[in-house]
TIDOSE-401738 format. One line per 10 residues: number of its first residue (from 1); their letters; for each residue x, y, z of N, C-alpha, C, O, CB. Coordinates in nm, 4 decimals. Glycine has a CB too. Example, Ala and Ser with C-alpha at 12.3 -4.5 7.8 and 13.67 -1.06 7.14 Angstrom:
1	AS	1.3190/-0.5690/0.7800/1.2300/-0.4500/0.7800/1.3200/-0.3300/0.7800/1.4236/-0.3319/0.8465/1.1308/-0.4473/0.9046  1.2850/-0.2250/0.7080/1.3670/-0.1060/0.7140/1.2900/0.0030/0.7870/1.3409/0.1138/0.8039/1.4084/-0.0598/0.5725
This chain:
1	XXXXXXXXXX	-1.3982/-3.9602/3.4422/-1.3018/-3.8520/3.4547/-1.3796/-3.7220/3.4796/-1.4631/-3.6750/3.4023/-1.2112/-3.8412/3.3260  -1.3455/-3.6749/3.5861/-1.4032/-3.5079/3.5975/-1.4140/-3.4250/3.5233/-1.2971/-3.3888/3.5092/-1.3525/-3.4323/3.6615  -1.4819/-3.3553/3.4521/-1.5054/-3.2146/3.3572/-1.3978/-3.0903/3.4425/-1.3762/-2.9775/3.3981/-1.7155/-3.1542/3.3624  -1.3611/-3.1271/3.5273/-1.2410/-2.9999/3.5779/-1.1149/-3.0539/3.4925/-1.0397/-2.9764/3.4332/-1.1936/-2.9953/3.7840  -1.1000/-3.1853/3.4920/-0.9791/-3.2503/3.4353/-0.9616/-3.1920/3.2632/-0.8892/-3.1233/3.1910/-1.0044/-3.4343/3.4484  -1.0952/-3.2829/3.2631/-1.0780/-3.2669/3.1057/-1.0837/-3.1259/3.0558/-1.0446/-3.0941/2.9436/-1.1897/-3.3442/3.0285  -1.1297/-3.0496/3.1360/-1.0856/-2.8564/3.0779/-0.9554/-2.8334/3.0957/-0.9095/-2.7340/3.0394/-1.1587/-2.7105/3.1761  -0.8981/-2.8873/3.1473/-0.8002/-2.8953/3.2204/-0.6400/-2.9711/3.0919/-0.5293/-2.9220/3.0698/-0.8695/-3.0004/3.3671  -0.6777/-3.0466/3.0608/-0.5989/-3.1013/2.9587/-0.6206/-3.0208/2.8166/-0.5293/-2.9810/2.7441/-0.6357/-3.2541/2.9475  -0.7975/-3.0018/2.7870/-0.8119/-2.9668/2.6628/-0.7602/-2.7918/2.6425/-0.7383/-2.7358/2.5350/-0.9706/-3.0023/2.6284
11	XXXXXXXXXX	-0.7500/-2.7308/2.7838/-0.6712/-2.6143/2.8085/-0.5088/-2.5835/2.7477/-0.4588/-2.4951/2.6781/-0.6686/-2.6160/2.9515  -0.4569/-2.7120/2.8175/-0.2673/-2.7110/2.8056/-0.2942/-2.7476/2.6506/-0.2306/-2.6701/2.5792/-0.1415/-2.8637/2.9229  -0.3676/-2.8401/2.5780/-0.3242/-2.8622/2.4848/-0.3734/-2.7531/2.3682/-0.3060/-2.7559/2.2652/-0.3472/-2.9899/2.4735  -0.4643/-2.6741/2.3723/-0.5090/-2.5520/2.3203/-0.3885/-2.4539/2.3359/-0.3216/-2.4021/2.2465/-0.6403/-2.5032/2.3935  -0.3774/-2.4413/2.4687/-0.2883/-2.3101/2.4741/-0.1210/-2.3310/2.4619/-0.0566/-2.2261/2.4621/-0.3195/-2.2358/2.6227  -0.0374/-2.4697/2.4502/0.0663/-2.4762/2.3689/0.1062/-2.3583/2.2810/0.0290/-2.3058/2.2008/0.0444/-2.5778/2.2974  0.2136/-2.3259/2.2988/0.2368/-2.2429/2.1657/0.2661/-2.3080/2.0227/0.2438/-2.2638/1.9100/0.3538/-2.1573/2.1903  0.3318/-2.4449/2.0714/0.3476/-2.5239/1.9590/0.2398/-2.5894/1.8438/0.2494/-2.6509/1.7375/0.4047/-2.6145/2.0131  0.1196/-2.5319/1.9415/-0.0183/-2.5899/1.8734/-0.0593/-2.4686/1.8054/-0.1568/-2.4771/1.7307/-0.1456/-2.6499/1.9829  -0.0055/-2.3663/1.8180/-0.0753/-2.2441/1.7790/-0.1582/-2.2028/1.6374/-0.2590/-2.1354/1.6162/0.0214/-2.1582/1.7913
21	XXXXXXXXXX	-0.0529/-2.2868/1.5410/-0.1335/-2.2867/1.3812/-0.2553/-2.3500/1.3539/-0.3524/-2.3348/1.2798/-0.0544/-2.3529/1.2754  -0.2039/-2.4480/1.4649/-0.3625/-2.5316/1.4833/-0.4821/-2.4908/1.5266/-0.5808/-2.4860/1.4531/-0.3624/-2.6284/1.5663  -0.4821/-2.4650/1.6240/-0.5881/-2.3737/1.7104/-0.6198/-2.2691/1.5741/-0.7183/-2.2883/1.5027/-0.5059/-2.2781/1.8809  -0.5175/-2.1515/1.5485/-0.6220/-2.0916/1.4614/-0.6564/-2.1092/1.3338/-0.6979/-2.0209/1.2587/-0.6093/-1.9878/1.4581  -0.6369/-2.2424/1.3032/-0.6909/-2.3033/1.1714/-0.8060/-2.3888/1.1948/-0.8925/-2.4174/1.1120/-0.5852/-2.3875/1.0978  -0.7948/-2.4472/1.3800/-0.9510/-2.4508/1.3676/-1.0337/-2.3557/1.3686/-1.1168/-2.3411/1.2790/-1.0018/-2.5111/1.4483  -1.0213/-2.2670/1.4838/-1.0849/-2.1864/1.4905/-1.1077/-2.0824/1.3985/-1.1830/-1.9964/1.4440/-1.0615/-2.1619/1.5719  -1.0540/-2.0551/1.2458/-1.0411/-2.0036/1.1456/-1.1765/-2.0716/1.1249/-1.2771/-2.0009/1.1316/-0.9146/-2.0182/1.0642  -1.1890/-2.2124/1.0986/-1.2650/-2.2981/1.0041/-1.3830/-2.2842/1.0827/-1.4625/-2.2055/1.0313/-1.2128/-2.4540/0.9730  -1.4250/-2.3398/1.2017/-1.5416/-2.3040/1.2756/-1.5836/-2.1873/1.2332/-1.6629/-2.1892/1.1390/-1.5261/-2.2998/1.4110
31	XXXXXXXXXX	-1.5432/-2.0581/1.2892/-1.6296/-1.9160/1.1922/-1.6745/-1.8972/1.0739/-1.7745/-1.8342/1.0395/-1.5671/-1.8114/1.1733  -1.5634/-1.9789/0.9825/-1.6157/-1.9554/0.8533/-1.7763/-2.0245/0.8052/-1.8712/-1.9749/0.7445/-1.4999/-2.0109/0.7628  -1.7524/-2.1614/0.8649/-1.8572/-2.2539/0.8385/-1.9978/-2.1457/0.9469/-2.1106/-2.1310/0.9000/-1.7989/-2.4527/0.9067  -1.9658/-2.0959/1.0604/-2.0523/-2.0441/1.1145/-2.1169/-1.9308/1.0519/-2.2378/-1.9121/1.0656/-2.0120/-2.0241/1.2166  -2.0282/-1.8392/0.9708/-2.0351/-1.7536/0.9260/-2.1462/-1.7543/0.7668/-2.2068/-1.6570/0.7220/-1.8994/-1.7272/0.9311  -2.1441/-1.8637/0.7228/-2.2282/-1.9247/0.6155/-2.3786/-1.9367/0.6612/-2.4643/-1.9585/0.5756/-2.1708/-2.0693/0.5774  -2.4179/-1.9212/0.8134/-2.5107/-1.9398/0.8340/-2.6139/-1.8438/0.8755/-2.5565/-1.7648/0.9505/-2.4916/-2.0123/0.8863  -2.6947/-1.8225/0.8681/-2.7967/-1.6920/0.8866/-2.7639/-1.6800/1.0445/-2.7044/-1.5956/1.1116/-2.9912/-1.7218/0.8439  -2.8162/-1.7781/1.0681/-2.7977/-1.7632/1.2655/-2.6732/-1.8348/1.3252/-2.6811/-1.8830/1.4381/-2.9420/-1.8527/1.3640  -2.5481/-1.8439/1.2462/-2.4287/-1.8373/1.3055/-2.4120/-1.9526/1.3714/-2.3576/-1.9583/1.4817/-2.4122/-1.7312/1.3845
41	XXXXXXXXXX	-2.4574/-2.0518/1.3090/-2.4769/-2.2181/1.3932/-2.3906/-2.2722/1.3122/-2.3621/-2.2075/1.2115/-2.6397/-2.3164/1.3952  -2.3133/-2.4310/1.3381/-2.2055/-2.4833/1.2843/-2.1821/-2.6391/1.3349/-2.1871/-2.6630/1.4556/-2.0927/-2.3896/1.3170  -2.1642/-2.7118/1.2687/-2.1403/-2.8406/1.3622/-1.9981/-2.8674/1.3212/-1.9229/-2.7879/1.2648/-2.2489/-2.9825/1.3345  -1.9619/-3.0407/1.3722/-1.8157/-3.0689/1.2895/-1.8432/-3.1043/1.1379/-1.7369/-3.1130/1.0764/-1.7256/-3.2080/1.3592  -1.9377/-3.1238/1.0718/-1.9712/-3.1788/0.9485/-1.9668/-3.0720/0.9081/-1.9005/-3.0854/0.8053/-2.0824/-3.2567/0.9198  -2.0069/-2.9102/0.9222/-1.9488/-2.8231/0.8624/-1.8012/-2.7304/0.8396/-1.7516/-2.6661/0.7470/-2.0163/-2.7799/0.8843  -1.7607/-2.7674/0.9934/-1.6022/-2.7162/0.9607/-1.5202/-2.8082/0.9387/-1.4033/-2.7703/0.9452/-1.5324/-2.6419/1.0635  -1.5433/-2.9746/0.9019/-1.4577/-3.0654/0.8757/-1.3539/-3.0481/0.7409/-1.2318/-3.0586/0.7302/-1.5391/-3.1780/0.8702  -1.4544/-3.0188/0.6506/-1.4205/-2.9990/0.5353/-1.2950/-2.8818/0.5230/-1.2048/-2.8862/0.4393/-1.5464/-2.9692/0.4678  -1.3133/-2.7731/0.6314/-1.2402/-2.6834/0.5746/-1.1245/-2.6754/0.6207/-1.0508/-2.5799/0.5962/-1.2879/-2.5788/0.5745
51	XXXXXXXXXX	-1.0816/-2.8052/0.7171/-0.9640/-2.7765/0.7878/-0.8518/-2.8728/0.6997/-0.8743/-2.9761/0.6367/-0.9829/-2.8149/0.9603  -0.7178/-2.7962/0.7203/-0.6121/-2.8363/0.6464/-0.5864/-2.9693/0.7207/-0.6145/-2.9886/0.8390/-0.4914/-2.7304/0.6399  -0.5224/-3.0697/0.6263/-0.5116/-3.1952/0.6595/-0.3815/-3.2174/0.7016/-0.3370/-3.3317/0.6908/-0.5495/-3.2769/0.5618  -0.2736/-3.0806/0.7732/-0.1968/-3.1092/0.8425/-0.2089/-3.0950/1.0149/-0.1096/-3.0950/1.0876/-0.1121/-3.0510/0.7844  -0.3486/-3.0832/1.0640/-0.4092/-3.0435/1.1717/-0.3630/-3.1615/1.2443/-0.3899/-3.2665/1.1860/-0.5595/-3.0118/1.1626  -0.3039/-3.1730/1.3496/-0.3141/-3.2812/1.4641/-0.4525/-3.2819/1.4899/-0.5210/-3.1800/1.4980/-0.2292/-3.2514/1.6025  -0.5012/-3.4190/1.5052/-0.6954/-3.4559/1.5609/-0.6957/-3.3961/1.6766/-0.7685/-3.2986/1.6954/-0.7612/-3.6401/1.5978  -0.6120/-3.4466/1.7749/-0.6359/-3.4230/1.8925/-0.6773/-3.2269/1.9768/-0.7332/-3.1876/2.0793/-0.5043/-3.4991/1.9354  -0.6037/-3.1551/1.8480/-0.5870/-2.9833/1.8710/-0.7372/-2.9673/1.8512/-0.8006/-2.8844/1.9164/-0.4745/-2.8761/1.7430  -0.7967/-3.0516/1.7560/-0.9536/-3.0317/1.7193/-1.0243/-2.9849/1.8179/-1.0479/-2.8706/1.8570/-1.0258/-3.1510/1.6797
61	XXXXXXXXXX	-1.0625/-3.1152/1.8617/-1.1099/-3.1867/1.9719/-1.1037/-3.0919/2.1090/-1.2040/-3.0528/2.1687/-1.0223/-3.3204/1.9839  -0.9423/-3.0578/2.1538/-0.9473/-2.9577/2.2617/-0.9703/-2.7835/2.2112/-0.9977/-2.7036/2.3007/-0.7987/-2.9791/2.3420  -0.9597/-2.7412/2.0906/-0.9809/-2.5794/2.0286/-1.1526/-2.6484/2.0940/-1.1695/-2.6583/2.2155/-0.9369/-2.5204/1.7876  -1.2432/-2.6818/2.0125/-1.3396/-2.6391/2.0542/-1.4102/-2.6532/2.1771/-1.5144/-2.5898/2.1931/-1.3902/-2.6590/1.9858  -1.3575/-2.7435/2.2835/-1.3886/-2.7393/2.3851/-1.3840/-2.6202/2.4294/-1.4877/-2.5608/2.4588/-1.3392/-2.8120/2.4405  -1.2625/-2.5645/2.4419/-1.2186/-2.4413/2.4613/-1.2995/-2.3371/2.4106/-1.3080/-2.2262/2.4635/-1.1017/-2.4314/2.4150  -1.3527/-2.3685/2.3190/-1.4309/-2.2346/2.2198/-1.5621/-2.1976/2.3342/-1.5970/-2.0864/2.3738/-1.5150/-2.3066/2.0161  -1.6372/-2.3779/2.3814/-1.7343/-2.3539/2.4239/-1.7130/-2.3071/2.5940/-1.7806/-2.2213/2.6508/-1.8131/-2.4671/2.3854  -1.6099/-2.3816/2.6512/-1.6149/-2.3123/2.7768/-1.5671/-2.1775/2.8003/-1.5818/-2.1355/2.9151/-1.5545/-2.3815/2.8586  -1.5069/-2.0931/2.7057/-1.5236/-1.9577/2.7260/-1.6392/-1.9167/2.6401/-1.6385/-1.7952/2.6206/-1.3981/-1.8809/2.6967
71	XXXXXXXXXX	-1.7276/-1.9734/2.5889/-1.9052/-1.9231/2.5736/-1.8579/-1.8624/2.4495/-1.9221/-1.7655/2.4090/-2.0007/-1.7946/2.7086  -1.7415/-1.9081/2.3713/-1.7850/-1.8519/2.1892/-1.8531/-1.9482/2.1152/-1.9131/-1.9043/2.0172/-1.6466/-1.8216/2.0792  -1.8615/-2.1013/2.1422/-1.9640/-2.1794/2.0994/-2.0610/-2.2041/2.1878/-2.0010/-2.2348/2.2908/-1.9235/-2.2873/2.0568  -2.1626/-2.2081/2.2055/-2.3128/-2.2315/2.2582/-2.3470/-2.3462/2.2315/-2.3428/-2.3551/2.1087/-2.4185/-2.1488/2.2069  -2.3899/-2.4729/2.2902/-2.4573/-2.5469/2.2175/-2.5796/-2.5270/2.2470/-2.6344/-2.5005/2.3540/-2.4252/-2.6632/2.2209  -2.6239/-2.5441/2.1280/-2.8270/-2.5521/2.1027/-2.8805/-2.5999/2.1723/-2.9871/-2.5470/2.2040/-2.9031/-2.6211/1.9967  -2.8381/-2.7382/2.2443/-2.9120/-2.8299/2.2366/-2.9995/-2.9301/2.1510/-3.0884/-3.0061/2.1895/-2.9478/-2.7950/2.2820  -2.9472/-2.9079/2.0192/-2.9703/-2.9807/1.8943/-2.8448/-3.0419/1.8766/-2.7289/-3.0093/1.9025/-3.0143/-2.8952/1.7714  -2.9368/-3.2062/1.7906/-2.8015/-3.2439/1.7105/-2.8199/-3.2946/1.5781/-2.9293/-3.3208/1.5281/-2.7201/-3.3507/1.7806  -2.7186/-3.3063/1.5285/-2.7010/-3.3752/1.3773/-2.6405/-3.4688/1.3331/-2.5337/-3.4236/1.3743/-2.6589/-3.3150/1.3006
81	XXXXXXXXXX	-2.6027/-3.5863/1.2722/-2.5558/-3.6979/1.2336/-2.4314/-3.6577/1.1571/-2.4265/-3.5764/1.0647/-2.6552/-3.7761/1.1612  -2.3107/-3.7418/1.2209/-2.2093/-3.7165/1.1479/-2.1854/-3.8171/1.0456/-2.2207/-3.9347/1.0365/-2.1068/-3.6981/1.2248  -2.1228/-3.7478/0.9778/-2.1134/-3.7691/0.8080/-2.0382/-3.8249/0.7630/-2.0448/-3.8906/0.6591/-2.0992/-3.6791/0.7295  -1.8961/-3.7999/0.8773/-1.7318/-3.8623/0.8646/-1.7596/-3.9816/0.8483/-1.8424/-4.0391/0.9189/-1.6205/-3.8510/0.9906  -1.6772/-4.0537/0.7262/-1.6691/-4.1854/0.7298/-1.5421/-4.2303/0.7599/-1.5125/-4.3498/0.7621/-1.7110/-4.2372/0.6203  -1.4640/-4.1380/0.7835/-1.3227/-4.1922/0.8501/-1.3174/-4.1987/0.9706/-1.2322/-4.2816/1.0022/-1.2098/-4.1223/0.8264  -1.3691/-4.1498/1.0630/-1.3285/-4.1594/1.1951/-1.4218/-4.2813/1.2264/-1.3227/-4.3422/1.2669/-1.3472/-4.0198/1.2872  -1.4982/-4.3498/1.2400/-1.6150/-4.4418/1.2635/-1.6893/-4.3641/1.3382/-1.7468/-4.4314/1.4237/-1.5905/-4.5767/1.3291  -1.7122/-4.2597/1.3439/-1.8371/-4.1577/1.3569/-1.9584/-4.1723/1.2691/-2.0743/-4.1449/1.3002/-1.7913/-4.0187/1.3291  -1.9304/-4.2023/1.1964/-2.0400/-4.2008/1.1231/-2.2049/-4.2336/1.1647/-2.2458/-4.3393/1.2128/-1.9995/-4.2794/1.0366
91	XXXXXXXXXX	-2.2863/-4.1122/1.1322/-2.4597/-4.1232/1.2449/-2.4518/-4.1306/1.3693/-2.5569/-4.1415/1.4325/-2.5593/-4.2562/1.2337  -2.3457/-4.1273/1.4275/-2.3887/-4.0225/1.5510/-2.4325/-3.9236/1.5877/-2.4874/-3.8642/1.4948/-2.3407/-3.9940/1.5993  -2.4370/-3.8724/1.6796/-2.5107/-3.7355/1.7029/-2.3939/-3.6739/1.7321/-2.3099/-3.7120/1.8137/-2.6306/-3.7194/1.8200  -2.3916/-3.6092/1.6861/-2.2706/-3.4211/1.7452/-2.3536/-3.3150/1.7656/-2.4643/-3.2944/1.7159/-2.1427/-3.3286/1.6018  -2.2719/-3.2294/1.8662/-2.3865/-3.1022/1.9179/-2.3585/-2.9559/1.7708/-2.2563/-2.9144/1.7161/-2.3136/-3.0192/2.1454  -2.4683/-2.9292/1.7597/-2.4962/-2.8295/1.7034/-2.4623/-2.6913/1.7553/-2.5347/-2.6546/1.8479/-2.6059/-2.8450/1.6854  -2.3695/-2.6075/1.7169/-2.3332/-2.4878/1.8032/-2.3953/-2.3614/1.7195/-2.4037/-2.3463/1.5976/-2.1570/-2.4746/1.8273  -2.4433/-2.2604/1.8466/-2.4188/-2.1137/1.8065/-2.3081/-2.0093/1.8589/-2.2679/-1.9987/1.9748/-2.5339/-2.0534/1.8350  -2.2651/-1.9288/1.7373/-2.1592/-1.8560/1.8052/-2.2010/-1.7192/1.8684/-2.2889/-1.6384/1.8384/-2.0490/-1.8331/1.7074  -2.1153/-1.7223/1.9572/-2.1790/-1.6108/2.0659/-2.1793/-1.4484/1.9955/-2.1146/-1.3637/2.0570/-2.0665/-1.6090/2.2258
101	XXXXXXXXXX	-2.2193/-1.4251/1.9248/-2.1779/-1.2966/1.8504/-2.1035/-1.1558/1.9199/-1.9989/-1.0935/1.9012/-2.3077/-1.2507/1.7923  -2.2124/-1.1463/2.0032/-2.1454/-1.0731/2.1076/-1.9569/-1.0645/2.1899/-1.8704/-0.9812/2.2168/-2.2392/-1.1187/2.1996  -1.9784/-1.1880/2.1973/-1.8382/-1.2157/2.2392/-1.7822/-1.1988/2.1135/-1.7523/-1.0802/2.0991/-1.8050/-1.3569/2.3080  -1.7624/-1.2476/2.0426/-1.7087/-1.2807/1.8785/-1.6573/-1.0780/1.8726/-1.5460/-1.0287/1.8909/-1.9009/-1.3618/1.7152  -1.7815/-1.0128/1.8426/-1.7539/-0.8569/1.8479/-1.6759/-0.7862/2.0061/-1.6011/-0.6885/2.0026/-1.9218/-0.7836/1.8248  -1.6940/-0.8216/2.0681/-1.5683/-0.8047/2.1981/-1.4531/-0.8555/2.2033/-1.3734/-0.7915/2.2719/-1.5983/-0.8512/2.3177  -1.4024/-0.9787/2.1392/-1.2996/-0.9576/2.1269/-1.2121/-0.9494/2.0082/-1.0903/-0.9647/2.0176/-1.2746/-1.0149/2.1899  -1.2884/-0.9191/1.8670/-1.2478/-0.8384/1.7455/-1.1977/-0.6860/1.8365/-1.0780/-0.6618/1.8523/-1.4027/-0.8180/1.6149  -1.3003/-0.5986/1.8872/-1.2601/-0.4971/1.9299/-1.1876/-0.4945/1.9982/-1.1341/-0.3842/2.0090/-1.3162/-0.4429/1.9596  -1.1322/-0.6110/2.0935/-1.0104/-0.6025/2.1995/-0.8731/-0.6170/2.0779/-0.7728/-0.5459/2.0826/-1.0183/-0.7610/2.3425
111	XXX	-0.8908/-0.6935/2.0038/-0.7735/-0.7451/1.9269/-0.7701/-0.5532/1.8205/-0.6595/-0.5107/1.7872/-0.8267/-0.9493/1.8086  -0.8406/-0.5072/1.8013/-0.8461/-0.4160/1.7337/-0.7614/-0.2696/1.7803/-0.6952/-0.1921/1.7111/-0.9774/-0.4114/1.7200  -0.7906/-0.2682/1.9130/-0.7410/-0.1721/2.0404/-0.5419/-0.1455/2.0471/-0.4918/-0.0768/2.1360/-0.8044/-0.2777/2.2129
C-alpha cells in the first residue's frame, strides 16, 4: 500500500470530528510522557500507560502518524522493545520519537493569539 494512501486514511481518521476526544487524549498523553523527558523523547511504552481505556486503537495508531508527518514527532532513528503484553507486540521494536519543540512553541503561540 502507498505511504500517500496510508496518510491519507490515517488523516480522515485523525481529523473526524467524532474522533476528536481521542486525538486529544492521545496527543495529551504523548506530551506528557515526552514532557518527563530531559530531551523530549517518548515511545508507545511511555504514553501507553497514560491513555484512557475508552480510546478507540485504531485513533492511536492514526493521531501519531499524523503527529509525525506534520514534524511534531521526529523519529530518532532509535528503537525500543515493546512491553505491551496485550497486543502481541511484545519485543518488538517501536520507533523512539523526539518532539519538535519548536513547532510544539508555534503552535501554543498560534492557539494563544
Amino acid at each position: 500500500m502507498p505511504n500517500d494512501m496510508v496518510a491519507a486514511v490515517c488523516a480522515l481518521i485523525a481529523g473526524d470530528p467524532r474522533n476528536h476526544d481521542h486525538v486529544e487524549a492521545v496527543v495529551s498523553a504523548v506530551l506528557r510522557d515526552a514532557a518527563g523527558d530531559s530531551q523530549w523523547q517518548t515511545t508507545a511504552n511511555g504514553w501507553r500507560p497514560l491513555l484512557p481505556s475508552w480510546i478507540r486503537p485504531p485513533t492511536i495508531g492514526a493521531t501519531v502518524q499524523r503527529l509525525v508527518a506534520i514534524g511534531m514527532l521526529r523519529p530518532t532513528g532509535r528503537y525500543s522493545r515493546c512491553t505491551d503484553t496485550r497486543s502481541g507486540n511484545r519485543g518488538k521494536p517501536q520507533p523512539v520519537y523526539a518532539v519538535d519543540l519548536g513547532l510544539l512553541d508555534s503552535l501554543c503561540a498560534t492557539d494563544a493569539a
